[in-house]
DRENVONU-949717 format. One record per residue (C-alpha): residue number from 1; residue in one letter; x, y, z. Coordinates in nm, 3 decimals, padded with zeros to 5 digits. Layout:
<atoms>
atom resi = NUM&resn = a&u = X&v = Y&w = Z
...
</atoms>
This chain:
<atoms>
atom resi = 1&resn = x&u = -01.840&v = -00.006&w = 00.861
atom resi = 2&resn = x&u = -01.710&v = 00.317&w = 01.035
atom resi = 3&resn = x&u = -01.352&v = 00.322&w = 00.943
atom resi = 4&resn = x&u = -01.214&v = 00.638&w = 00.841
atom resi = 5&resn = x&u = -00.877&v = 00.637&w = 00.648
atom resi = 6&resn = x&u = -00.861&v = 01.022&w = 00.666
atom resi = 7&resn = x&u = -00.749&v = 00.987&w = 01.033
atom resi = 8&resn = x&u = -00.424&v = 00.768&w = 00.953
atom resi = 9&resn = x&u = -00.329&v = 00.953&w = 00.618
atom resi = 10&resn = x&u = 00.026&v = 00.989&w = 00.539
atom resi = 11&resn = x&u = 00.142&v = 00.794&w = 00.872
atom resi = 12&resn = x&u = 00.415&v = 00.553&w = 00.864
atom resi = 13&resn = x&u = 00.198&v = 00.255&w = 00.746
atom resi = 14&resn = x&u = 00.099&v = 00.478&w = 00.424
atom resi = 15&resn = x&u = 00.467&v = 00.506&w = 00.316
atom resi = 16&resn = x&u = 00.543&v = 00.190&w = 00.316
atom resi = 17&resn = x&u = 00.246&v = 00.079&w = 00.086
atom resi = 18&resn = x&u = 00.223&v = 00.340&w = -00.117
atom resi = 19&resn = x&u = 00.631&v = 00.245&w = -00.171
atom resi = 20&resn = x&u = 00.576&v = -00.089&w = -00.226
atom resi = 21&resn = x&u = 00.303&v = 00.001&w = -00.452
atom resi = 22&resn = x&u = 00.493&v = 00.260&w = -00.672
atom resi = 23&resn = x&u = 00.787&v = 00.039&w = -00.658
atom resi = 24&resn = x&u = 00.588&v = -00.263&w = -00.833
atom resi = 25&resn = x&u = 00.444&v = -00.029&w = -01.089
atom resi = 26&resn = x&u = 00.765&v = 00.126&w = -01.183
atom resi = 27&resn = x&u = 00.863&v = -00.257&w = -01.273
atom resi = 28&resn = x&u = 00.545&v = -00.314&w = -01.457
atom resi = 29&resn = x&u = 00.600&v = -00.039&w = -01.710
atom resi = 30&resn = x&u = 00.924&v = -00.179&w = -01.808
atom resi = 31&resn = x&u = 00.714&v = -00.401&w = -02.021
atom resi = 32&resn = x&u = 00.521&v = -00.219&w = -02.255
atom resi = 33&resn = x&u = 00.223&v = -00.402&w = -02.278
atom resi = 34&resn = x&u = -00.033&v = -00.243&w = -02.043
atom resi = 35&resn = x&u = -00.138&v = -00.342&w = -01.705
atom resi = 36&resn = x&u = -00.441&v = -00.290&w = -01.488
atom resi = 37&resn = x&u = -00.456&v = -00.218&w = -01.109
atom resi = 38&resn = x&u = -00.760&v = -00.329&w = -00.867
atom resi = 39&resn = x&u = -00.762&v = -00.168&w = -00.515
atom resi = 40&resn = x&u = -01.007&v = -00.348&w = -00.340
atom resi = 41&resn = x&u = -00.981&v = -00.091&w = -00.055
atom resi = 42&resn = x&u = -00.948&v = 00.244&w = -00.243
atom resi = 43&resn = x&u = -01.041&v = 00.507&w = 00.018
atom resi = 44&resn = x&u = -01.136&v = 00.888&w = -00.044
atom resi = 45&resn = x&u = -00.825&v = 00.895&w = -00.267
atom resi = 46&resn = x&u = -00.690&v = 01.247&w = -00.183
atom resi = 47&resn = x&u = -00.660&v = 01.351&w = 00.174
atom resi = 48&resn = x&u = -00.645&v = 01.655&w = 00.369
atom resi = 49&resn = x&u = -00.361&v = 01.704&w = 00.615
atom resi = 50&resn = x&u = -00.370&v = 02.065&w = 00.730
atom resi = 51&resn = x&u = -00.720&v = 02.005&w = 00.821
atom resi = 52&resn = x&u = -01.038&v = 01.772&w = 00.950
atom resi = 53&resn = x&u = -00.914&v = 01.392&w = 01.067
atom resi = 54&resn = x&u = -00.569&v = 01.409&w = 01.007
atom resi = 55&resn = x&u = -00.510&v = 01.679&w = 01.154
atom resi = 56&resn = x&u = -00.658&v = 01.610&w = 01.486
atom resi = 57&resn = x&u = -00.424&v = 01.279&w = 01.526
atom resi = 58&resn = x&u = -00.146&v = 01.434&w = 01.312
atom resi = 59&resn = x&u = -00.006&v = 01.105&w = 01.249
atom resi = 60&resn = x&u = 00.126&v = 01.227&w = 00.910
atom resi = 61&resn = x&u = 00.385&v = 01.440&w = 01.049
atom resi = 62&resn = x&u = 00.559&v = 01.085&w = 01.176
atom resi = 63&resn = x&u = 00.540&v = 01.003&w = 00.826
atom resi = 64&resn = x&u = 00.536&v = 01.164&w = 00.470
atom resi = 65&resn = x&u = 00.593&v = 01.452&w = 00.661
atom resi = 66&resn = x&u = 00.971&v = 01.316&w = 00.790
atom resi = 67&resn = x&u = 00.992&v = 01.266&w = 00.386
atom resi = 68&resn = x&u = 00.871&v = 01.566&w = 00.230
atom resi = 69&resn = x&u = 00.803&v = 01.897&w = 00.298
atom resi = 70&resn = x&u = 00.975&v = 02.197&w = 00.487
atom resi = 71&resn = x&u = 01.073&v = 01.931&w = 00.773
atom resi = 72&resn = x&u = 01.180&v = 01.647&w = 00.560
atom resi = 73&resn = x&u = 01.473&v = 01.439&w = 00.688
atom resi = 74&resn = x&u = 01.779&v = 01.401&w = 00.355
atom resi = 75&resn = x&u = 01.754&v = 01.108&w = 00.182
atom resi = 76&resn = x&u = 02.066&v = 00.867&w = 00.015
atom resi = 77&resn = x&u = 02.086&v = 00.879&w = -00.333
atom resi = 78&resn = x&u = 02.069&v = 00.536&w = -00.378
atom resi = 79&resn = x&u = 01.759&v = 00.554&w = -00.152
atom resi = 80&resn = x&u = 01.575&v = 00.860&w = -00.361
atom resi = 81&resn = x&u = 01.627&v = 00.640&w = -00.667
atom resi = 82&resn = x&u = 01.407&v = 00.345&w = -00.595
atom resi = 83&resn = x&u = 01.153&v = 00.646&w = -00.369
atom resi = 84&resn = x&u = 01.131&v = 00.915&w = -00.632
atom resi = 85&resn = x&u = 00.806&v = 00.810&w = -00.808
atom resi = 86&resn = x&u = 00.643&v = 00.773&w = -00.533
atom resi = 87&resn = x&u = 00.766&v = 01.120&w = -00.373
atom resi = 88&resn = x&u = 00.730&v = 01.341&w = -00.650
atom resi = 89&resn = x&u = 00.353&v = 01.242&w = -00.664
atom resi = 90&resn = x&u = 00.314&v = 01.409&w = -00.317
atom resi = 91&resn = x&u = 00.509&v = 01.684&w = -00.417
atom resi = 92&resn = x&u = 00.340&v = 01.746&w = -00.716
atom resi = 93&resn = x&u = 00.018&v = 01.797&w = -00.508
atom resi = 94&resn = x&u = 00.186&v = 02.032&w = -00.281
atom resi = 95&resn = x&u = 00.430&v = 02.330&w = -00.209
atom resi = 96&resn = x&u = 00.848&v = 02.313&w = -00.160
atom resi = 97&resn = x&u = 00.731&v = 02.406&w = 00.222
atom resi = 98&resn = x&u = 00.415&v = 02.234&w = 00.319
atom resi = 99&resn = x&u = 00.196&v = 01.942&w = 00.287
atom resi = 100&resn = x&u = -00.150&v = 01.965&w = 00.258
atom resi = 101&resn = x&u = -00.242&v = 01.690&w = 00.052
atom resi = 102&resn = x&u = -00.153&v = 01.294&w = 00.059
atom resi = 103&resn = x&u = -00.248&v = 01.080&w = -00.251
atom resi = 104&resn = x&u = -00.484&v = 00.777&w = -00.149
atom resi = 105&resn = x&u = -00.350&v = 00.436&w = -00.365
atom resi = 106&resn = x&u = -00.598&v = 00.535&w = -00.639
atom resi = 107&resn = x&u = -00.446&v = 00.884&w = -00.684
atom resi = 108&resn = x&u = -00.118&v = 00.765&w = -00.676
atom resi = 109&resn = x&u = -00.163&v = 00.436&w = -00.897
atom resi = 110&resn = x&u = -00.330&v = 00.697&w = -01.153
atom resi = 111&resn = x&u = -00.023&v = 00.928&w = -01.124
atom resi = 112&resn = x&u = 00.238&v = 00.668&w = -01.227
atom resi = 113&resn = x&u = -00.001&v = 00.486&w = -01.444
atom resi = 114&resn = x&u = 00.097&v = 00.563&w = -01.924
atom resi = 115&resn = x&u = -00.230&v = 00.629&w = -02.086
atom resi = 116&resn = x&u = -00.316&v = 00.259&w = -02.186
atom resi = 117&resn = x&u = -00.259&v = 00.126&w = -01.852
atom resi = 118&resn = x&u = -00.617&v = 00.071&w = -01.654
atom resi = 119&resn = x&u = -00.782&v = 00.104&w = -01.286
atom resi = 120&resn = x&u = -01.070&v = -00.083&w = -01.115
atom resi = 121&resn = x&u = -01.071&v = 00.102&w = -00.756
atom resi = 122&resn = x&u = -01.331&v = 00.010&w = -00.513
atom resi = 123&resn = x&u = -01.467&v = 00.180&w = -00.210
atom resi = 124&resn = x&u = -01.763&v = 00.042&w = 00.006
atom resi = 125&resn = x&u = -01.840&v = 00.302&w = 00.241
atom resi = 126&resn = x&u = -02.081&v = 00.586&w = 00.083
atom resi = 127&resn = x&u = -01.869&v = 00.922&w = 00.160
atom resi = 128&resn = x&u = -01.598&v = 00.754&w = 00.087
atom resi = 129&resn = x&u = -01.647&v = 00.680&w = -00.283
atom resi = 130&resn = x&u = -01.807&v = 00.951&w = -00.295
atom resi = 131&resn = x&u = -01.472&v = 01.127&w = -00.216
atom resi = 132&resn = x&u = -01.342&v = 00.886&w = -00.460
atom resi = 133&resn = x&u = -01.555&v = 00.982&w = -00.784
atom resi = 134&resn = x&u = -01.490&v = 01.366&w = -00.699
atom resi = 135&resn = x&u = -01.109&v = 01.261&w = -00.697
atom resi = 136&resn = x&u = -01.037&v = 01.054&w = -00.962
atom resi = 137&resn = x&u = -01.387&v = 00.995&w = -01.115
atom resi = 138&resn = x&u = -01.278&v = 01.267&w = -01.458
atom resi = 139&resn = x&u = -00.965&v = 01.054&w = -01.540
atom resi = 140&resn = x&u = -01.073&v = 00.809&w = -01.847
atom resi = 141&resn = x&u = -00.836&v = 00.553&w = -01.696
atom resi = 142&resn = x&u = -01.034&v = 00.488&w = -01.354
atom resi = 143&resn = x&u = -01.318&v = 00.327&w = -01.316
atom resi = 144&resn = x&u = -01.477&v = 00.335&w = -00.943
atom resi = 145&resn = x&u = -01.691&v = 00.110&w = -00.801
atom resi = 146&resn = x&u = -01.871&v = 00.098&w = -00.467
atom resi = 147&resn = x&u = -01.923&v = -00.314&w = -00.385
atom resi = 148&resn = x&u = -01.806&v = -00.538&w = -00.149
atom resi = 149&resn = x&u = -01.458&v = -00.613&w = -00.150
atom resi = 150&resn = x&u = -01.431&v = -00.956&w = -00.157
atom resi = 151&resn = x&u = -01.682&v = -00.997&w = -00.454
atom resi = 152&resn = x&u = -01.483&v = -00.748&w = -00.650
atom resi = 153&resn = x&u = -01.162&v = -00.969&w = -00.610
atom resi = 154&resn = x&u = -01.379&v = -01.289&w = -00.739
atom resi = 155&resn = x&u = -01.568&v = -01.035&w = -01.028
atom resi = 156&resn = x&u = -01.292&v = -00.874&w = -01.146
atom resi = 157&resn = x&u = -01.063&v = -01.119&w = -01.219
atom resi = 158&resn = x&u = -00.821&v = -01.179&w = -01.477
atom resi = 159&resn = x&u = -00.793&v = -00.855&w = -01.637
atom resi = 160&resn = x&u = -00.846&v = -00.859&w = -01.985
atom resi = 161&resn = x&u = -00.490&v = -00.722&w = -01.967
atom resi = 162&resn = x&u = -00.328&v = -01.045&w = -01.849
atom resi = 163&resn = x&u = -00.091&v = -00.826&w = -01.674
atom resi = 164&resn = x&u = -00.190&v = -00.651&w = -01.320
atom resi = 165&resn = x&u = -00.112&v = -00.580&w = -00.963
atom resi = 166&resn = x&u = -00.410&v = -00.613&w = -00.731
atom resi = 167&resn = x&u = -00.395&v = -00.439&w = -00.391
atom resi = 168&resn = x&u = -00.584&v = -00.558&w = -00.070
atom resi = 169&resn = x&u = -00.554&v = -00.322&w = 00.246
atom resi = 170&resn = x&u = -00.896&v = -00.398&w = 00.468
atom resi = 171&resn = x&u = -00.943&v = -00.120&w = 00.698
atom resi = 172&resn = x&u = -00.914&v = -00.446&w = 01.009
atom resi = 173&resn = x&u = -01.187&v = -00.339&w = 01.201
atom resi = 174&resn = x&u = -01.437&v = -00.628&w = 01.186
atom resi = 175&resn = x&u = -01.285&v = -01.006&w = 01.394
atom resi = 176&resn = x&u = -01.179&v = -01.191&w = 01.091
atom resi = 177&resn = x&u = -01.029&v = -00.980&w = 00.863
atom resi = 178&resn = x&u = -00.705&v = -01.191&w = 00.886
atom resi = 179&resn = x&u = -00.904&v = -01.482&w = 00.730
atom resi = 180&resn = x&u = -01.095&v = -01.289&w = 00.476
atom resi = 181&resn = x&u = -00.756&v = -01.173&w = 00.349
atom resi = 182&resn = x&u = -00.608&v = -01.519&w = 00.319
atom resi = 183&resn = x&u = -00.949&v = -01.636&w = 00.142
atom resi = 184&resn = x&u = -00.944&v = -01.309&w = -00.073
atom resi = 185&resn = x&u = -00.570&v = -01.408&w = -00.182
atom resi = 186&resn = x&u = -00.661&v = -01.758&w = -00.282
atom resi = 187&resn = x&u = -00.948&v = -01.635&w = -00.485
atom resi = 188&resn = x&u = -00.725&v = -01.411&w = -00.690
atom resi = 189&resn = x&u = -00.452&v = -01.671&w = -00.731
atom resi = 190&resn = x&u = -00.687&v = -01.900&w = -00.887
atom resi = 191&resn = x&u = -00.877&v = -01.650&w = -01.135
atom resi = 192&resn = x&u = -00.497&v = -01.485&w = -01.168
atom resi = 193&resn = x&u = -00.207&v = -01.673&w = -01.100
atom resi = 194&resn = x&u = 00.018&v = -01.431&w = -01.218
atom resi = 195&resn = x&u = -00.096&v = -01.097&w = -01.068
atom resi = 196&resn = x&u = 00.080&v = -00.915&w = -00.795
atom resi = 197&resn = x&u = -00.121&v = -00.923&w = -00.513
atom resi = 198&resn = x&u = -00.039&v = -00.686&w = -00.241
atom resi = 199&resn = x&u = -00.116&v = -00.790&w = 00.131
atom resi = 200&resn = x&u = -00.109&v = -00.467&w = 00.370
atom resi = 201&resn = x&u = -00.096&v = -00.615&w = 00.706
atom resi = 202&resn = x&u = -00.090&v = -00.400&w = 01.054
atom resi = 203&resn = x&u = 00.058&v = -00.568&w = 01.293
atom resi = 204&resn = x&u = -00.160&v = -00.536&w = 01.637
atom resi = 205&resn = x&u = -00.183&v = -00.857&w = 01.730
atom resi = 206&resn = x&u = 00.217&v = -01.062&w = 01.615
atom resi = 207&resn = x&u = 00.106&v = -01.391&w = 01.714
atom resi = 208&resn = x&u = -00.218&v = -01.362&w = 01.456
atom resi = 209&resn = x&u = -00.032&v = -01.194&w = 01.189
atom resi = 210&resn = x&u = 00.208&v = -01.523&w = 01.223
atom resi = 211&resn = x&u = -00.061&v = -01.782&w = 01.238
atom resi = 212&resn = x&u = -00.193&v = -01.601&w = 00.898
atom resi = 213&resn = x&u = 00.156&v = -01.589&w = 00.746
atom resi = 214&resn = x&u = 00.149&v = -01.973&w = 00.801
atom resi = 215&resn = x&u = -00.142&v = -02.020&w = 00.689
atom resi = 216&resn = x&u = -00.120&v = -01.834&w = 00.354
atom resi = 217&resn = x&u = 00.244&v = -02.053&w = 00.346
atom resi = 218&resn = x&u = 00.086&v = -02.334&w = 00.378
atom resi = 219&resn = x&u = -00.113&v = -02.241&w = 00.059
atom resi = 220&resn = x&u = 00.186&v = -02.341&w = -00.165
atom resi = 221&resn = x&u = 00.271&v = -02.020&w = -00.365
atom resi = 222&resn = x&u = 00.555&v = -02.008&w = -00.558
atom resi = 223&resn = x&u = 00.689&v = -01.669&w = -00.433
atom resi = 224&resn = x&u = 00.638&v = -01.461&w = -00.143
atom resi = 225&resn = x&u = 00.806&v = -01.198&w = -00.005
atom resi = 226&resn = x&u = 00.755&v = -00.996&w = 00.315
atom resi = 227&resn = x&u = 00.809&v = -00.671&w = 00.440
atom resi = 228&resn = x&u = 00.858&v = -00.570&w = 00.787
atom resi = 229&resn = x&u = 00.861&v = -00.180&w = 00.915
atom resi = 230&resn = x&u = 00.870&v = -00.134&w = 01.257
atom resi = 231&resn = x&u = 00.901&v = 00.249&w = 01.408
atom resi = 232&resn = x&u = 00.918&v = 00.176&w = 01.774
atom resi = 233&resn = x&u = 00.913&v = -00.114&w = 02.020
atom resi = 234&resn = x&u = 00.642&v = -00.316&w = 01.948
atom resi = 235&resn = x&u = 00.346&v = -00.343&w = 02.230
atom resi = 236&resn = x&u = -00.005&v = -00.526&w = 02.147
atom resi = 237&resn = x&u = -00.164&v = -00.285&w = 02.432
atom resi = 238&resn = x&u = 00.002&v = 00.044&w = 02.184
atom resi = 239&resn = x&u = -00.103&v = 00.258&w = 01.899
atom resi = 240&resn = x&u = 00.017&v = 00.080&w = 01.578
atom resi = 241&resn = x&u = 00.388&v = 00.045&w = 01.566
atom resi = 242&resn = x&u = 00.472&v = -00.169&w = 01.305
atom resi = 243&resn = x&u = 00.326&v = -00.262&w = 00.964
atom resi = 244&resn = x&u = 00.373&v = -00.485&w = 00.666
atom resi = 245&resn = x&u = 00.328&v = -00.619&w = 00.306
atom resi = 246&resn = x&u = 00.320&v = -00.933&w = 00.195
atom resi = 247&resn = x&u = 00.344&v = -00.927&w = -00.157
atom resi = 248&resn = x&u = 00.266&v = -01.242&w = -00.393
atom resi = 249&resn = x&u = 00.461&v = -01.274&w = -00.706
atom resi = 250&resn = x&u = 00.667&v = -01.019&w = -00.655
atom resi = 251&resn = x&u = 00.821&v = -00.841&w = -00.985
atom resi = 252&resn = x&u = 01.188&v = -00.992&w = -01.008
atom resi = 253&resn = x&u = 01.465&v = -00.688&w = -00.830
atom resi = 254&resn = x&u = 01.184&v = -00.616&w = -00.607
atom resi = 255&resn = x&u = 01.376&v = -00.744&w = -00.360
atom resi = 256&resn = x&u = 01.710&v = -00.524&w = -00.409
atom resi = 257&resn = x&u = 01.532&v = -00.200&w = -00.387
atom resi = 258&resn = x&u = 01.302&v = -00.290&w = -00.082
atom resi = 259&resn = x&u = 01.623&v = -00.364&w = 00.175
atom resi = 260&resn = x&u = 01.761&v = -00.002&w = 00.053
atom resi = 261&resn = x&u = 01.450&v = 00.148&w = 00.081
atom resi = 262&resn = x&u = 01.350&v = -00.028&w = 00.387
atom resi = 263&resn = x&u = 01.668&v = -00.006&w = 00.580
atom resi = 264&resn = x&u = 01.613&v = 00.380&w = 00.523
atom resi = 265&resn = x&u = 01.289&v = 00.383&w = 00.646
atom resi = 266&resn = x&u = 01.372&v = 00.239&w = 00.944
atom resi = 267&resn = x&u = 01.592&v = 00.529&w = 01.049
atom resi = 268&resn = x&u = 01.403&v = 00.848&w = 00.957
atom resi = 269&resn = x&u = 01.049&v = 00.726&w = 01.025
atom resi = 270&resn = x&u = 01.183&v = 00.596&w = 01.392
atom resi = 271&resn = x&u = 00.936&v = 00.682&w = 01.698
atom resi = 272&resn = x&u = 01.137&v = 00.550&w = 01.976
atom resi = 273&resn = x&u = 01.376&v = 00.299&w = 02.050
atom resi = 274&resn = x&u = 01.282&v = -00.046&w = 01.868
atom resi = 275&resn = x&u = 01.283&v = 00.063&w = 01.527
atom resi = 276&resn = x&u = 01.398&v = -00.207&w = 01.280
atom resi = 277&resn = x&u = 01.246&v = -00.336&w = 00.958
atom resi = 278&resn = x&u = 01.299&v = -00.703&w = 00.786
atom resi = 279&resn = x&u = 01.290&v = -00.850&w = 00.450
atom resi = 280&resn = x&u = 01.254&v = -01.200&w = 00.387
atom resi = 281&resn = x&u = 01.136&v = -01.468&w = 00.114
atom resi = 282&resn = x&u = 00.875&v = -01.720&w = 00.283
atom resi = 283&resn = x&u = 00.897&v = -01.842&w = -00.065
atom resi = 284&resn = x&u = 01.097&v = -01.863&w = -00.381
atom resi = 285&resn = x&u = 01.348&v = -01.585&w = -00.398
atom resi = 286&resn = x&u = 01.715&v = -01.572&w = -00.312
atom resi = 287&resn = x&u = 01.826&v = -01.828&w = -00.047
</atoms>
C-alpha cells in the first residue's frame, strides 16, 4: 500500500467530500442526541501545503485554494451558508492571506464535532497513522486505529450511539476497489441500517463507476443520492477530472443545499472547458 494522500490534499476532490461531510454533520447536530463518525480511510489528518507532496503537484491551489486564502474566488451568500462550517475549519488553521494547512476528514469531523459526539478513525498505512495520532491522538473524542479497513466497517458496527455517519474513501490503487466498496456498503447496511454512509468515488474509469452504481442499485436501498463534480472535460487517459459521492441515507434537505453548493462549485473550481456537476436520487428522494 503506497498511496500517499499528502500529494492530492486540498484538490478539487477534497472539497467536495469534506463538503458533503460537514454538510451531513451540520444536520446531525440538529438532534441532540450524540452521534459517532467512522472514517475507514482517515489519512495523516492535517496536511502541509506550502511544503513536501503537495507542494510538488500543487493540486491544492485548483482547489481550497480557489476557496480560501489571499486568491480565493467570492462566494454567494446563499452558497457561504450551507459552506461555512466547513471553510472556517481551514481558516481557523491558517492566516487571512495564506494556506498552509488542509484538515484531513478526521481533523475536520473533530472540528465540527459538540463534546459528546464520538470518532473511530482508521488509518492502515504506518506513517500515516502515525501522522494521525500526532494530529488528533490528544483530543478525548478520537480514537485511532491502524487495521484493515474493511474489518473495521464489519467491527465497528452499530455504534453504541445508534446515530452515525460512516465515511469510506479507499485510496483506489489496488484492481477491485470498486467491489470492495460495494461489499463494504452492504456490510454496514446490515450491522447499521440507518447510518450515513459516505461513498467517495473518483471517476477514472465512467463505464466502471456506472457498472458499480448499478450494482449497489441493484442492492435495494431505500435512499441514495449522488453527487457529480466535474472540473474539466472528462478523459479516461487524464489526470482526475471529475469526482463523486454517493451517499446512503442521506439526512433529509441534504439535497437542497448540495445543488447550491454544487452548482457553485462547478464554476469556481473549473479547469477547462467541460465543467458541470449533477445531482440526482438513484433512490427515494424527490421525483
Amino acid at each position: 500500500m503506497n498511496y500517499r494522500h499528502a500529494y492530492h490534499a486540498g484538490n478539487f476532490a477534497d472539497v467536495l467530500k469534506h463538503v458533503v461531510l460537514a454538510m451531513v454533520l451540520e444536520h446531525l447536530k440538529r438532534k441532540p442526541t450524540p452521534f459517532r463518525v467512522i472514517d475507514t480511510h482517515a489519512g495523516a489528518g492535517l496536511y502541509a501545503l506550502d511544503s513536501g507532496e503537495a507542494a510538488r503537484t500543487g493540486e491544492w491551489r485548483q482547489g481550497i485554494g480557489r476557496l480560501v486564502g489571499a486568491d480565493a474566488l467570492p462566494i454567494p451568500p446563499d452558497v457561504e451558508a450551507f459552506m461555512r462550517p466547513y471553510l472556517a475549519t481551514v481558516r481557523e488553521l491558517n492566516s487571512d492571506h495564506a494556506i498552509r494547512i488542509y484538515p484531513g476528514s478526521p481533523t475536520l469531523a473533530l472540528a465540527l464535532m459538540r463534546p459528546n459526539d464520538r470518532l473511530i478513525a482508521n488509518e492502515l498505512h504506518p506513517e500515516e497513522a502515525m501522522s494521525l495520532r500526532a494530529a488528533i491522538g490528544r483530543d478525548r473524542r478520537a480514537k485511532v486505529l491502524q487495521i484493515d479497513a474493511w474489518q473495521a466497517i464489519r467491527s465497528l458496527l452499530p455504534p453504541k450511539e445508534r446515530r452515525g455517519v460512516i465515511l469510506i474513501d479507499p485510496p483506489f490503487e489496488a484492481q477491485g476497489d470498486l467491489e470492495r466498496l460495494a461489499a463494504g456498503l452492504a456490510d454496514g447496511m446490515r450491522r447499521f441500517a440507518t447510518g450515513v454512509y459516505l461513498l467517495w468515488l473518483p471517476i477514472k474509469d465512467r463505464a466502471a463507476v456506472e457498472r458499480f452504481i448499478g450494482h449497489v442499485v441493484g442492492m435495494g436501498y431505500d435512499e441514495l443520492l449522488y453527487a457529480e463534480l466535474c472540473v474539466r472535460t472528462f478523459s479516461s487517459q487524464d489526470r482526475l477530472s471529475a469526482t463523486a459521492m454517493l451517499i446512503a441515507n442521506p439526512p433529509f434537505g441534504l439535497d437542497l443545499g448540495l445543488r447550491v453548493v454544487l452548482k457553485h462549485l462547478a464554476v469556481v473550481l473549473a479547469q477547462g472547458p467541460g465543467a458541470r456537476h449533477h445531482l440526482k436520487w438513484l433512490a427515494g428522494g424527490a421525483p
